[in-house]
C-alpha positions as CSV (number, residue, x, y, z in Angstrom):
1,X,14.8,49.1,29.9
2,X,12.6,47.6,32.4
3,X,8.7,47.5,31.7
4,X,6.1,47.3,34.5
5,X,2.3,46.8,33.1
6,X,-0.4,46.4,36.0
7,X,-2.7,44.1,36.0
8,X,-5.8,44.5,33.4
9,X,-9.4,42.8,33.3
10,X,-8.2,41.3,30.1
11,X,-4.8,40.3,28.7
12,X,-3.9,43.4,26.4
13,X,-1.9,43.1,23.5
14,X,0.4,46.2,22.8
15,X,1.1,47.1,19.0
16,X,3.7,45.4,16.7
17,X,6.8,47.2,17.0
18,X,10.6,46.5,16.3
19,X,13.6,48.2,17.8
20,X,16.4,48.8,15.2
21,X,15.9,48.9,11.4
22,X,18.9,46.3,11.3
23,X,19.9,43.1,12.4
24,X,21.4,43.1,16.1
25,X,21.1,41.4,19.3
26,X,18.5,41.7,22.4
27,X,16.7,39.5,25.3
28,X,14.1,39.8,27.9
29,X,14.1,38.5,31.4
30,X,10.7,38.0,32.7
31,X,10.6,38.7,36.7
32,X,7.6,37.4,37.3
33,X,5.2,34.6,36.2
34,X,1.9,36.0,35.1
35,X,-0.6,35.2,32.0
36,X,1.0,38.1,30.3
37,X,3.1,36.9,27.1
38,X,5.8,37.9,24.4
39,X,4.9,37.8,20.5
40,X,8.1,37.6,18.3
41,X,6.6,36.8,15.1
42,X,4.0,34.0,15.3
43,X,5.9,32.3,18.0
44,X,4.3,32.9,21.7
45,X,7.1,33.2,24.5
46,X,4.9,33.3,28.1
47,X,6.3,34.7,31.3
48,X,7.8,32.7,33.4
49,X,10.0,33.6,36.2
50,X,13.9,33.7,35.6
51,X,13.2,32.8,31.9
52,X,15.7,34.7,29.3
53,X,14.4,34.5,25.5
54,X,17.5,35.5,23.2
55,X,15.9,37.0,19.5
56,X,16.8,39.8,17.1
57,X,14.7,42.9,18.5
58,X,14.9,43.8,14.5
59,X,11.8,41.5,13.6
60,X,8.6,42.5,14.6
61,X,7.8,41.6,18.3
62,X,5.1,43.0,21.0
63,X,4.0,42.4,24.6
64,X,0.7,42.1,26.4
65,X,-0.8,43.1,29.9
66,X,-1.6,40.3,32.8
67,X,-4.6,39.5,34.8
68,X,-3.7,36.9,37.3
69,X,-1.0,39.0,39.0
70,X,-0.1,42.4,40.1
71,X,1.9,43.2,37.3
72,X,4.3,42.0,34.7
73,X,7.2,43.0,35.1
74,X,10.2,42.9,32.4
75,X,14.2,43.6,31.4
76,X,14.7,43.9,27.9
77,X,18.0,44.5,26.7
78,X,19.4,45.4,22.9
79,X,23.3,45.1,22.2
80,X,25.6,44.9,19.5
């Protein structure tokens, strides 16, 4: 799935959310550096260009909004 969010007058943080009900496998790839982040837990992962975070999509995780660039712009993927 890719996600696009446009830039906001403040950084945004979308709802809590997990993926699967049960343990399995998933990343994101951030496209674009931006001030826009990735909660997985309590641990913070920021986007950064050409960064890949590896995590179990099955523990609660959530993403925000940007507002020093156009957009932030995502791939997440969830396998098995």
């Amino acid at each position: 799935k890719i996600n696009m969010y446009p830039k906001t007058d403040f950084v945004y943080e979308h709802g809590e959310h997990t993926d699967y009900d049960f343990k399995h496998n998933g990343c994101i790839l951030y496209l674009n550096n931006c001030d826009g982040y990735t909660k997985i837990g309590k641990s913070i992962v920021n986007s950064v260009e050409n960064r890949l975070v590896l995590f179990d999509p099955s523990l609660p995780h959530n993403s925000s909004t940007c507002t020093n660039s156009r957009f932030r712009l995502t791939v997440n993927f969830n396998y098995f």
